[in-house]
PLY file of the C-alpha trace (Angstrom):
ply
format ascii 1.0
element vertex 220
property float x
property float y
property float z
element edge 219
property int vertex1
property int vertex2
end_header
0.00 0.00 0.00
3.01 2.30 0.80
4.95 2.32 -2.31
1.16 2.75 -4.17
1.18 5.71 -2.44
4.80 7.33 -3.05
3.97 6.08 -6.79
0.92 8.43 -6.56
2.83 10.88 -5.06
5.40 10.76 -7.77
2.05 10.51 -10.21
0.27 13.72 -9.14
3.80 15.36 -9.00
4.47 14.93 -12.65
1.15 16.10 -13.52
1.04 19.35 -11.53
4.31 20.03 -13.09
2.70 19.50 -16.68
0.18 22.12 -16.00
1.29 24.82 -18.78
0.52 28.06 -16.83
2.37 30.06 -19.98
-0.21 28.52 -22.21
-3.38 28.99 -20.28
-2.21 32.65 -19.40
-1.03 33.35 -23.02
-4.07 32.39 -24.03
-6.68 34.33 -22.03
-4.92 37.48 -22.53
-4.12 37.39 -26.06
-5.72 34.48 -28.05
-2.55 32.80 -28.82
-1.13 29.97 -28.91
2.56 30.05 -27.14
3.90 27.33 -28.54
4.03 29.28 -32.16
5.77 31.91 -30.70
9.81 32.57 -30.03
10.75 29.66 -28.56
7.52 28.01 -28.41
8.89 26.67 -24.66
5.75 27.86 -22.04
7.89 29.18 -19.29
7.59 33.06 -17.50
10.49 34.43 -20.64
8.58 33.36 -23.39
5.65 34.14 -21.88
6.63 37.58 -21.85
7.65 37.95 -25.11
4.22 36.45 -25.81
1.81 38.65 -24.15
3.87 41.75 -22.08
5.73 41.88 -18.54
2.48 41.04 -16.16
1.10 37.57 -18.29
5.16 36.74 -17.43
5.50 37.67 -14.00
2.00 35.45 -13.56
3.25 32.30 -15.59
6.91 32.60 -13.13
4.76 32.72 -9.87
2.50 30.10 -11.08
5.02 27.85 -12.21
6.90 28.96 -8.87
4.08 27.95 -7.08
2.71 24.73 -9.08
6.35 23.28 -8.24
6.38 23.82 -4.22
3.26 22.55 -4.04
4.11 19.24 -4.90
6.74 18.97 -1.80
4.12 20.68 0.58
2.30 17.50 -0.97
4.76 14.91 -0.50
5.85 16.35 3.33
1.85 16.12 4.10
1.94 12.35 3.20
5.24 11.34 4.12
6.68 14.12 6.83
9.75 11.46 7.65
10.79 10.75 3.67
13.37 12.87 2.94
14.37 11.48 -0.42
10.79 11.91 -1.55
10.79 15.26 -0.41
13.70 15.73 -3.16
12.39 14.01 -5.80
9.14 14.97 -5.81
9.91 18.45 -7.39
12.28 16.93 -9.91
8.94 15.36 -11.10
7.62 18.51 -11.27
10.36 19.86 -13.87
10.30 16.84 -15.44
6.35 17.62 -15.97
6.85 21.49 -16.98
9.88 20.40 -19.52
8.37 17.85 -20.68
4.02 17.73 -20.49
1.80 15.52 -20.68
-1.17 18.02 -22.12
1.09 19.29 -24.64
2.20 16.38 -26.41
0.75 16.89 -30.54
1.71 15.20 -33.73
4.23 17.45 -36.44
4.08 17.69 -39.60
5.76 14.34 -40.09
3.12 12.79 -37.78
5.78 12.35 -35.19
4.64 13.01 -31.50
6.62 15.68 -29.99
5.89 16.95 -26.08
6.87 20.57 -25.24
7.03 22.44 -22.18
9.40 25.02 -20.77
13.06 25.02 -19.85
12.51 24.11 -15.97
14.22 27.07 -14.02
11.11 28.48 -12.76
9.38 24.69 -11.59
13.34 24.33 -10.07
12.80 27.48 -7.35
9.35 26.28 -6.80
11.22 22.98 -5.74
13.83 24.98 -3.99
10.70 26.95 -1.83
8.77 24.24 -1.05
12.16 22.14 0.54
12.81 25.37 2.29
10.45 28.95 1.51
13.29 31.52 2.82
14.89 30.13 -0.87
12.61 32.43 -2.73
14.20 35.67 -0.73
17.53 34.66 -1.71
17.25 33.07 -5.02
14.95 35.38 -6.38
16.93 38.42 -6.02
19.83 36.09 -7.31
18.27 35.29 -10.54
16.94 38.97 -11.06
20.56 39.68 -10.78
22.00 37.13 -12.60
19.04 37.91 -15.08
20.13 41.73 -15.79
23.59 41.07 -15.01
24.68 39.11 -17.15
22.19 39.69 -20.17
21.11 36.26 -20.67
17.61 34.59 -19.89
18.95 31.12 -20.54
21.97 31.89 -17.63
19.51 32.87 -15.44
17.52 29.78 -15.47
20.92 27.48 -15.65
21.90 29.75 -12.28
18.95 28.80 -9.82
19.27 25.13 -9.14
22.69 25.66 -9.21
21.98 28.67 -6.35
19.84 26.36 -4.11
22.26 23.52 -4.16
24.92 26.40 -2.39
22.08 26.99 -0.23
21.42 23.33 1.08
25.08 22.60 0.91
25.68 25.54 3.92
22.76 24.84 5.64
23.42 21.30 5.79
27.10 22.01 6.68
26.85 24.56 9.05
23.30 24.04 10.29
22.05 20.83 10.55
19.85 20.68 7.71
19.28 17.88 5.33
22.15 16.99 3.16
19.49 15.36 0.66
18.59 18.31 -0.47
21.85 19.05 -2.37
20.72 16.21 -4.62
17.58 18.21 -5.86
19.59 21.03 -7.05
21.96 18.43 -8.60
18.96 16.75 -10.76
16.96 20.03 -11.76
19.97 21.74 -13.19
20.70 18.06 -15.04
17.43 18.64 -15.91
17.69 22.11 -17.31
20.77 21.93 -19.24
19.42 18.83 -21.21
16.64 21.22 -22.18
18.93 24.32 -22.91
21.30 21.92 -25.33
20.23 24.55 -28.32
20.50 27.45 -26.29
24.08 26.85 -24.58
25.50 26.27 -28.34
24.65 29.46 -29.23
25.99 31.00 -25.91
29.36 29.45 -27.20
28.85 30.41 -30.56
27.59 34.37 -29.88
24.28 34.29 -31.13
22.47 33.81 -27.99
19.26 36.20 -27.38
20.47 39.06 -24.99
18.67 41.47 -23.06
19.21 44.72 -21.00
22.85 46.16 -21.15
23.97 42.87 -22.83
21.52 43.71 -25.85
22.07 47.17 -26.54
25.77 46.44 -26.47
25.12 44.00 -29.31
22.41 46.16 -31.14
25.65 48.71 -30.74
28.19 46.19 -32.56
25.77 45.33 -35.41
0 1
1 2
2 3
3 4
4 5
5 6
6 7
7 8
8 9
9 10
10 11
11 12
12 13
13 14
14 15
15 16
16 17
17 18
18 19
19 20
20 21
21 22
22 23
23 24
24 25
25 26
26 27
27 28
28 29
29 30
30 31
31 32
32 33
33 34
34 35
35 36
36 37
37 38
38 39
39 40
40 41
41 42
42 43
43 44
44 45
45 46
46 47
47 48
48 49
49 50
50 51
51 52
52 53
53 54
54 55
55 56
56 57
57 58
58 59
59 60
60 61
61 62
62 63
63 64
64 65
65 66
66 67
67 68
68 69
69 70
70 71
71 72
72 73
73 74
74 75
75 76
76 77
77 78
78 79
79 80
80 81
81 82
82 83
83 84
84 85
85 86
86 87
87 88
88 89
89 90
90 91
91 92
92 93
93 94
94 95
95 96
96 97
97 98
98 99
99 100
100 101
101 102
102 103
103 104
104 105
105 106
106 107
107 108
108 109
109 110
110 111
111 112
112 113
113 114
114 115
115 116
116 117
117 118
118 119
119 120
120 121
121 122
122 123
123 124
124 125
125 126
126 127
127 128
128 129
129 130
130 131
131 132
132 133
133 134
134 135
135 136
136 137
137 138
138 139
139 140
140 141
141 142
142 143
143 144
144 145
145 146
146 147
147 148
148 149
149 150
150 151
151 152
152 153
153 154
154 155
155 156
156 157
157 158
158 159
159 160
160 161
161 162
162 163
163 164
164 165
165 166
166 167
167 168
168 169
169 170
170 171
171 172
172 173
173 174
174 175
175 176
176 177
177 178
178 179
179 180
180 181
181 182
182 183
183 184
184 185
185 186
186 187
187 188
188 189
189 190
190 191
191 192
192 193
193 194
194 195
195 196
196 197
197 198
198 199
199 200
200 201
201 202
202 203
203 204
204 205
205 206
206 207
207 208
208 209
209 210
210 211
211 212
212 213
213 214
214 215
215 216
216 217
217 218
218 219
């Protein structure tokens, strides 16, 4: 009956993570369909581009939010399981990079499943194991984001920033050293689904924004 149960978990996981908040959101506001649009990924970025700043900021909180839930979840059902506590939320990027409800047929009549890139789903992960992460990560990633001029850095940055995170607090306070492992798997994760956009961060044709683009729109 137990492992039914941590199956289920695992189960309703995945398919909270699937839930494309870019493409419900995308579509109320404008009529369109996000997946024809930029990078056709359903994350908070292209989200943006799809339908202006506050249909973005809404898919990143959702998908923020979609993600922790699934560990409040798992620590509801199994308080004592630490390991499912971690994996849970991997689930959860797994399900936004990869969903269920999106899967369609090209023009080949292949099936094909989109989703987004996973760095949003990966802080949800990171909150629900431990909320203060969204007062440090956040502002990290905003940084990182406008710092550095690249959305696809930024999303590469924040499992890599909770894993820091659980690594000192498990160090130097006691806290689970499990928890290292999530930030391990989601940025696995994540830079499996980036492959096209870290070659053309080593190539220079990346898509930059703030200081990063007008420097480029400078050059050209």
């Amino acid at each position: 009956m137990q492992i039914i149960k941590i199956l289920g978990v695992f189960l309703l996981a995945y398919l909270i993570g699937s839930i494309p908040m870019g493409l419900v959101l995308v579509k109320l506001a404008t009529g369109k369909d996000i997946r024809k649009i930029e990078s056709g990924r359903t994350g908070g970025t292209n989200a943006m581009r799809a339908a202006g700043t506050l249909v973005g900021y809404g898919t990143t909180l959702l998908d923020i939010f979609k993600a922790a839930c699934t560990v409040w979840i798992a620590k509801g059902v199994f308080p004592e399981n630490v390991w499912l506590h971690v994996l849970v939320p991997v689930f959860a990027v797994i399900g936004h990079n990869y969903s269920i409800y999106l899967i369609k047929r090209d023009e080949d009549g292949k099936l094909n499943i989109g989703g987004g890139a996973g760095g949003t789903p990966a802080l949800g992960g990171a909150v629900g194991l431990w909320w203060p992460n969204i007062l440090i990560i956040l502002p990290l990633g905003i940084l990182t984001f406008y710092g550095i001029g690249y959305a696809s850095v930024t999303t590469m940055s924040v499992p890599f920033f909770a894993s820091l995170i659980f690594a000192y607090r498990a160090i130097w306070l006691g806290a689970p050293w499990e928890y290292i492992f999530f930030g391990v798997f989601a940025e696995m994760l994540i830079l499996w689904a980036l492959r096209p956009n870290i070659k053309r961060l080593l190539n220079g044709t990346e898509r930059a924004v703030g200081w990063r683009k007008k420097k480029n729109q400078e050059k050209s």
